[in-house]
N, C-alpha and C positions, 0 to 999 in steps of 0.2 A: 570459515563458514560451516556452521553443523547441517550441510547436506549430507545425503547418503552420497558416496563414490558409486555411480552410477552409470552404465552406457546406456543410451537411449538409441533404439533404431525405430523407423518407420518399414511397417511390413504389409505384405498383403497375404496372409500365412493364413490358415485356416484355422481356428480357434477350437475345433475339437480334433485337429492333426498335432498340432504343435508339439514340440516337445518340452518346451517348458517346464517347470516342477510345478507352475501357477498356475492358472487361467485366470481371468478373469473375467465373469458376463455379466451383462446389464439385465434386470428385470425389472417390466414395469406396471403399473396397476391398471389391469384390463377391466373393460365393463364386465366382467363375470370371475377374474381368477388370473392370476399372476402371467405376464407374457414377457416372454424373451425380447429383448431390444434388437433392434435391424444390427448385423454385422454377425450376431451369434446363433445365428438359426441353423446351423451345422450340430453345435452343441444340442440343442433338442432335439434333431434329428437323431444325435449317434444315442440318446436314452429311449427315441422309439415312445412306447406307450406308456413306459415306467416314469417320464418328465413329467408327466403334473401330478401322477399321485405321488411321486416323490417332493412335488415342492408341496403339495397340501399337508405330509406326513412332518417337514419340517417347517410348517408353519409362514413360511415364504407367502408376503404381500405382496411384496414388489415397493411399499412406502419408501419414499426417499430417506436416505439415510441408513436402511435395516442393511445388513449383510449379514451373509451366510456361510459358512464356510463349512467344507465335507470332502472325505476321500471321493475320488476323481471315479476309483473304480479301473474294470480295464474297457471302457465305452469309447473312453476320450485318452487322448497320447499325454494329459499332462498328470501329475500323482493330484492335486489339491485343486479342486474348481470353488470359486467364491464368485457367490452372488452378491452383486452389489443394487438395491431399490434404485430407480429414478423418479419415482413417483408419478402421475398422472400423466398423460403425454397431452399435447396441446391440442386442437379442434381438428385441426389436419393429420393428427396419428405420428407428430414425430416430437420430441425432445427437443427443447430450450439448450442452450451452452452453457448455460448457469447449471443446470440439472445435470450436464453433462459432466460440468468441471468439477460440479461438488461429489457426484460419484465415485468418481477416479480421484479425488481425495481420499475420500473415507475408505478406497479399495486400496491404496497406498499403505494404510495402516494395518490393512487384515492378511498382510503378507508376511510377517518377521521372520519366519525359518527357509522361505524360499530365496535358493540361490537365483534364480530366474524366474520369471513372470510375462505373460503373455496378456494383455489389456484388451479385450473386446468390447467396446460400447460405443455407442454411436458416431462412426465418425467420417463419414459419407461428404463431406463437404471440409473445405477450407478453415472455415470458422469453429466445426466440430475437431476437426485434429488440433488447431490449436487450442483449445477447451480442455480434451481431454489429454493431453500434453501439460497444459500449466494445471491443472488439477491433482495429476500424479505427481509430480515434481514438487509442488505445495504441500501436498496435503501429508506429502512424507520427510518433512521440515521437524528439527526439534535442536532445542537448546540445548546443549551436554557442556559446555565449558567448564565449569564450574563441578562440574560431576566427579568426584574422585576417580573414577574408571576410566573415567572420557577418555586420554591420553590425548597425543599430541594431533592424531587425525579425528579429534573431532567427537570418537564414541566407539562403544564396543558393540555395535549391532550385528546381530546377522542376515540384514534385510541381503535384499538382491542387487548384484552385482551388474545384472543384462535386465534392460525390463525393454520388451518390444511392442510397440502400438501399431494393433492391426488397424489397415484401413482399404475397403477398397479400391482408395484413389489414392493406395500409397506413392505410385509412379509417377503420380502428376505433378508437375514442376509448382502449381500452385498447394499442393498439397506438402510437398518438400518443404516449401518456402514457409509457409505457418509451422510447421514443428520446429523447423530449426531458429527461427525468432521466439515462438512460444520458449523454449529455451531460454533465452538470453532473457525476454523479461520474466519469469518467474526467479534466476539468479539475483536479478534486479530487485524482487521483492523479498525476495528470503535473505539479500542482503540488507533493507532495510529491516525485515526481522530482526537481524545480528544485532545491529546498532541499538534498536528499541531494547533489546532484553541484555544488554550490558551493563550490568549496576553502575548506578551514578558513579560510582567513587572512582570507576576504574574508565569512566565516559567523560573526562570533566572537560571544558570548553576547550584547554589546549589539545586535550588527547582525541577529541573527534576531529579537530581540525587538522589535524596529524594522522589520523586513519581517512580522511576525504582525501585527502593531499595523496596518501599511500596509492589508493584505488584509481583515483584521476591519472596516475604515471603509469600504470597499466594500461590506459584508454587512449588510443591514439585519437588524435584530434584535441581531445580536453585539455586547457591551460587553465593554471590556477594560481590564484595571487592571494595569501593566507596575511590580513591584517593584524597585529597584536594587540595590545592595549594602549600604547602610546601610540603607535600609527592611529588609531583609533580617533585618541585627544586630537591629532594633527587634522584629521579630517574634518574633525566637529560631530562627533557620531554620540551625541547626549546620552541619547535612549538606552542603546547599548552597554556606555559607560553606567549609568543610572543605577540599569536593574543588576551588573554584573559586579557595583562596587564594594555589594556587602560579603562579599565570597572571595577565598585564599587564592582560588581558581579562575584566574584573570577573563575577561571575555574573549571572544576574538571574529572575525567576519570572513568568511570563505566567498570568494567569488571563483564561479569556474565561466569558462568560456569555449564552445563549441561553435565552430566559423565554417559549415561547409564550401565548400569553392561554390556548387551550385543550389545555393541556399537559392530557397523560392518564399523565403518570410522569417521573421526574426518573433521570436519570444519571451520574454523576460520571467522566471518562475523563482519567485523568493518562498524561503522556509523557516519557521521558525523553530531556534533550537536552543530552546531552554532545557538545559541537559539532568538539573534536577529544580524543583519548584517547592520549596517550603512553605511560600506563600509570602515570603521576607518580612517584617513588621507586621501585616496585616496575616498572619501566621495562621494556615489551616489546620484543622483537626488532625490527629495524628492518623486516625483512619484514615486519613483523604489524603495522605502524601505517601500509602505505601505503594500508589502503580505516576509516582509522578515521574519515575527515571522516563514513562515514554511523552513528555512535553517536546524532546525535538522530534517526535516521530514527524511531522511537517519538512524537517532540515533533510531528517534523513532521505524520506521519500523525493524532495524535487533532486537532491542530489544523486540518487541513484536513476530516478527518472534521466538526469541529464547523463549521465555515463552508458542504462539503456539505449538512448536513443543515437548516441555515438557509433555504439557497437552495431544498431543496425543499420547502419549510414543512411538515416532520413534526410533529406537535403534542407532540412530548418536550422538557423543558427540561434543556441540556446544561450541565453546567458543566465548565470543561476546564480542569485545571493543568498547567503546563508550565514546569517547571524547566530550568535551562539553568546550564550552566557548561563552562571548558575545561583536563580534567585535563593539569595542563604540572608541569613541575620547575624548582623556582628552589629557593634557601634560603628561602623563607615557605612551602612546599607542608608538607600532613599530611603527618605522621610516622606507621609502625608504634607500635603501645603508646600513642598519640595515646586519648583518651576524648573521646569529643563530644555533645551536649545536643541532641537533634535537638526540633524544633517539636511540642510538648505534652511535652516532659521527661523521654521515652525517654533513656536512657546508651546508648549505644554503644561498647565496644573496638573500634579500627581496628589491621588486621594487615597489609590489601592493597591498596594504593592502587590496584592495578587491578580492584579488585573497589567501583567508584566510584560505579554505576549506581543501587544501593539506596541509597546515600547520600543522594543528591538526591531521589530516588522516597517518603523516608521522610516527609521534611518533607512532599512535595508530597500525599501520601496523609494524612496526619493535616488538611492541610488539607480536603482531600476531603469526609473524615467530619465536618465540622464545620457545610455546609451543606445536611446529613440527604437525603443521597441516595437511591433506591431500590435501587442495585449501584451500586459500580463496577468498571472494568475500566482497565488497568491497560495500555501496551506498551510493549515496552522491547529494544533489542538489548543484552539483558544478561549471557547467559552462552558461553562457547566449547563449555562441556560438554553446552547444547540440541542446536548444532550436531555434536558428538560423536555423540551420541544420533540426530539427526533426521535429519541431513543439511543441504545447504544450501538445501533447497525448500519445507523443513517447518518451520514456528510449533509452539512446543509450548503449550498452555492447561493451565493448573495453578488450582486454587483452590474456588470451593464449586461443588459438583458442580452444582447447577440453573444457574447459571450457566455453567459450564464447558459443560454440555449445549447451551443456547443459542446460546454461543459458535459453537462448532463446527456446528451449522443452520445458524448466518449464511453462517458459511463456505463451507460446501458450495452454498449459494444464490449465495455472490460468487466463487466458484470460486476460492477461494483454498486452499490444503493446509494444514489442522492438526491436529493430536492430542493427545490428553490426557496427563496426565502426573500423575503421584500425587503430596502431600506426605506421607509417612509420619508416623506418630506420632512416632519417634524421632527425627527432625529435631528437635523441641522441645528434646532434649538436649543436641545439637549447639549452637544457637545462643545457647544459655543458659552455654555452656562458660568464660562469662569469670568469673575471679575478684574484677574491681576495677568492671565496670559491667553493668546493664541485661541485653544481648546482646552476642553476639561476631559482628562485620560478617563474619570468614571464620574458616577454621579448620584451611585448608591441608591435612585430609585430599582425596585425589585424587577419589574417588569421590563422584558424587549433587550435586557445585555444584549445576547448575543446581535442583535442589530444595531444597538449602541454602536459596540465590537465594530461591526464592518463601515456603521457610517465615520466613525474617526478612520479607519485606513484608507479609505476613500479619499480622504483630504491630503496624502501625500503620492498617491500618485496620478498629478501633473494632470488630469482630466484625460488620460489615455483610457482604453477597452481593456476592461479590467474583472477577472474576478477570485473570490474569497473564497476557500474551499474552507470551510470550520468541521474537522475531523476529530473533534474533542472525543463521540462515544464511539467508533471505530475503531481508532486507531488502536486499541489496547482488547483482546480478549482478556479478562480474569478468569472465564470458566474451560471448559473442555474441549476436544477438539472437537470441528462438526463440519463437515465438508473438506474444503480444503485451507480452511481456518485453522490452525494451531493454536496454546495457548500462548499469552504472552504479545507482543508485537505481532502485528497482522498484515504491515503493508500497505495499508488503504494508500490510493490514491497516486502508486506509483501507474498502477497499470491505464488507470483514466488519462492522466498527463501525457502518456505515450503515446495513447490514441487521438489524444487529440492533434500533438505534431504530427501523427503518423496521417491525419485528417488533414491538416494544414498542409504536408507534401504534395498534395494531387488538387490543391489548388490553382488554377488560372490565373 
């Protein structure tokens, strides 16, 4: 994984003592002129009267995202101090975890010559260390594989080696306890990073199922039972077989399974991982299949979410399906007017071969239901029409509403963006529209895919609590970084999943 080799500690160190070669302070936009974030008020103290016309001479907002960076001077114990913006602070005079996270992102990156770093910014609470913990750690995420330099560890950086998070409540055992979790899931999401920005050719259905399998025997607790293509046939897995028959690159179906002794509730979380997307027959543009390698970002994310949540021994028992195949075109690929027998004896009419996502999803959901789950939930980069609708920052959740509510708690707790989305009654209509099978997988009217989308998955799992996470414009940044977002694979939706098991444990 291209993380930086890094040790992280939690300190309660004075921010303008330190000796560090970095600092790093929070600034934020005050009603009249730039103000220091709560934890670094040591820092403007050791500049005295020189701290604000020095920020007004270098232009210092405080706007989220700006950084600054300046000899330290001999004021402060570290050589290089970097301002990082938060931007506005909320009606109560403190900083958001979102605002917190994405600072210590974007401060992650404004370090590359320092051997050590010292992080100042808001982190006064539980939920603020673990913020600005996964923000640093993310935001200083990057792909080198592929880089002729790179070598075998990964990259030739010269970031830092120690990077320490001040906090006043570094002592407290609940303060321990979020950095060293924030940990384990930002590895979590920078390991679905890895996956997402692995070029197809070198990601194809046998070889991810073969890097799930690698990671799971790492995880104590997770088991894992890796189907081929003819275990496949034996099962009855249509869908699966379907979309994966036009490609060299056989399908295959990963199941993992996490059983704590004092599990307090089970959850079923399928992913869909179409590892590249041509479009198959119904063949898209060539501009639109050059970010298709991240189609399993879905597979990737619940399966990392479920090895996540191993590591920090939540007491839920996860079971995780994860279909995989690679929609290509040869003469063996489904045909439109194609009928398929998806796992438990649903019919299906095929009209869209890029509409491939529910295919594999159907199978892998009827499996689901059959190890009597308490919900599951479902992620999938499945429709263009989310992205129509949401844009490309926002996850839409569709499915039973107590769920769906849920959902979206976690979310807001993992600072991640989603919104609900309805499935109307009249969908049932629609996807009943065929005349020769079951259901109709599309229906080529323009309007409401993506609900389409969720009303057909709906119909394979069993009338359990259920929901859809459609991560189609997240999951993929194509432009720069900006927070603790990197380009490339982004992770969405591992961190929600976790909160929400992590929700589910301290239930009654």
């Amino acid at each position: 994984m291209t993380l930086p080799d890094i040790t992280y500690t939690l300190r309660t160190a004075s921010p303008a003592k330190t000796r560090a070669e970095a600092v790093v302070v929070g600034i934020g936009q005050g009603a009249k002129a730039a103000e220091v974030t709560a934890g670094a008020e040591d820092v403007k103290d050791a500049y005295g009267r020189r701290w604000r016309g020095m920020l007004a001479t270098l232009g210092v907002s405080g706007k989220a995202g700006e950084v600054t960076r300046l000899p330290a001077g001999t004021e402060i114990g570290a050589q290089l101090l970097v301002l990082v913006g938060l931007g506005k602070p909320g009606s109560d005079g403190t900083y958001s975890a979102d605002a917190v996270r994405r600072a210590a992102g974007a401060a992650a990156r404004a370090v590359p010559n320092a051997t050590s770093v010292a992080v100042s910014l808001p982190a006064d609470t539980p939920d603020l260390v673990r913020a600005v913990t996964e923000g640093y750690v993310l935001g200083g995420y990057t792909y080198t594989t592929y880089k002729s330099n790179s070598g075998k560890s990964g990259g030739d950086s010269k970031g830092p080696s120690d990077v320490a998070i001040l906090s006043a409540i570094a002592r407290r055992t609940d303060a321990v306890t979020a950095f060293e979790e924030a940990q384990i899931l930002a590895q979590a999401v920078a390991g679905t990073r890895e996956w997402v920005n692995i070029p197809p050719a070198d990601l194809t259905p046998p070889a991810f199922a073969d890097a799930i399998a690698h990671v799971a025997e790492l995880v104590e607790g997770v088991e894992t039972t890796v189907y081929d293509e003819e275990q496949l046939a034996e099962l009855g897995c249509g869908g699966i077989l379907a979309v994966g028959m036009g490609s060299a690159a056989k399908p295959r179906l990963v199941e993992l399974t996490y059983s704590p002794d004092d599990a307090r509730g089970h959850i079923a979380l399928v992913g869909k991982g179409i590892t590249f997307d041509s479009g198959g027959l119904t063949i898209k543009p060539g501009s639109s299949m050059s970010t298709m390698k991240s189609d399993m970002a879905g597979a990737a994310a619940v399966a990392q979410a479920t090895f996540a949540i191993a590591r920090l021994g939540l007491p839920v028992k996860v079971s995780a399906f994860v279909p995989m195949a690679e929609n290509m075109v040869s003469g063996s690929s489904y045909r439109p007017g194609d009928v398929v027998t998806h796992y438990g004896g649903t019919t299906v009419e095929v009209s869209n071969m890029d509409a491939e996502g529910r295919m594999i999803l159907a199978d892998a959901l009827v499996r689901a239901t059959e190890v009597s789950p308490d919900l599951i939930i479902d992620v999938a980069t499945l429709t263009g029409h989310m992205v129509m609708a949401l844009g490309d920052r926002v996850s839409g959740v569709l499915g039973s509403e107590d769920v769906v509510d849920r959902v979206l708690a976690a979310a807001d707790v993992a600072g991640e963006q989603m919104w609900p989305m309805p499935i109307p009654e009249w969908m049932d209509e629609r996807i009943r529209s065929s005349k020769v099978a079951d259901l109709n997988q599309h229906d080529w009217i323009r309007w409401g895919g993506g609900l389409y989308a969720a009303a057909f998955l709906r119909e394979f799992t069993g009338g359990l609590p259920w929901a859809h996470l459609d991560i189609a414009g997240p999951s993929f940044n194509s432009g720069g970084a900006s927070g603790h977002l990197t380009p490339g694979g982004t992770g969405v939706a591992v961190a929600t999943l976790v909160d929400y098991v992590r929700e589910m444990a301290t239930d009654q």
